[in-house]
C-alpha positions in Angstrom: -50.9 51.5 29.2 -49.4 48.4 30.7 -49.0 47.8 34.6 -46.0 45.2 35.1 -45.9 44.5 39.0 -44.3 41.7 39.1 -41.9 42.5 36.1 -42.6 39.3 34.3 -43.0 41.3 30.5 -40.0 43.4 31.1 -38.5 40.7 32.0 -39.9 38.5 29.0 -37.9 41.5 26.9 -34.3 41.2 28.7 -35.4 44.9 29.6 -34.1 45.0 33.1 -31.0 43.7 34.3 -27.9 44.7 36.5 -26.0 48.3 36.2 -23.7 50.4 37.9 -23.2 53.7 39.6 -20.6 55.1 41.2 -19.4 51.4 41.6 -22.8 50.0 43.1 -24.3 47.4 41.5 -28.6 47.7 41.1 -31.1 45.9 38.8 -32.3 48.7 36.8 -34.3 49.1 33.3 -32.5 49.4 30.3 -33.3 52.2 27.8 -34.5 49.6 24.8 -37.5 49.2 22.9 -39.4 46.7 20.2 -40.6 46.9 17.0 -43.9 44.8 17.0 -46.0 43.5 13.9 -49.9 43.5 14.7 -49.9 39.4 16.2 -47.0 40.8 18.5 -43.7 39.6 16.7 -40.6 41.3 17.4 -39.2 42.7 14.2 -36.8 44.9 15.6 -34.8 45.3 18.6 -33.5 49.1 19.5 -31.2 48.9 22.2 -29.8 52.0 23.8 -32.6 54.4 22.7 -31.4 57.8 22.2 -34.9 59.2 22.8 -33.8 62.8 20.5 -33.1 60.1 17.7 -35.7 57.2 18.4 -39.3 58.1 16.8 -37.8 59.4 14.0 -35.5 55.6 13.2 -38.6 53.7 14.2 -40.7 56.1 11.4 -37.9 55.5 9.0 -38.0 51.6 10.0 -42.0 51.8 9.5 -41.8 53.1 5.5 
């Protein structure tokens, strides 16, 4: 488990960022998730997680 206070790794991912609703703008956390090797590379971004759809495209990605 991670604890991100200050929002300096979600921000370190482009994780978080401005949306709307109902025509009000917020900074909010965007529904995205990495693909890490073991020394911590990136080697896959997934934006817009569908989370019905996303463990089984990152198994698929893993094989």
């Amino acid at each position: 488990m991670l604890s991100d206070p200050d929002k300096s790794m979600i921000r370190a991912y482009k994780a978080i960022g401005l949306k709307k609703m109902y025509g009000r703008e917020y900074e909010g956390i965007f529904r995205v998730s990495y693909l890490l090797d073991e020394k911590g590379k990136v080697l896959k971004a997934y934006e817009k997680v569908k989370p019905k759809e996303h463990a089984n495209e990152v198994l698929s990605d893993l094989s």
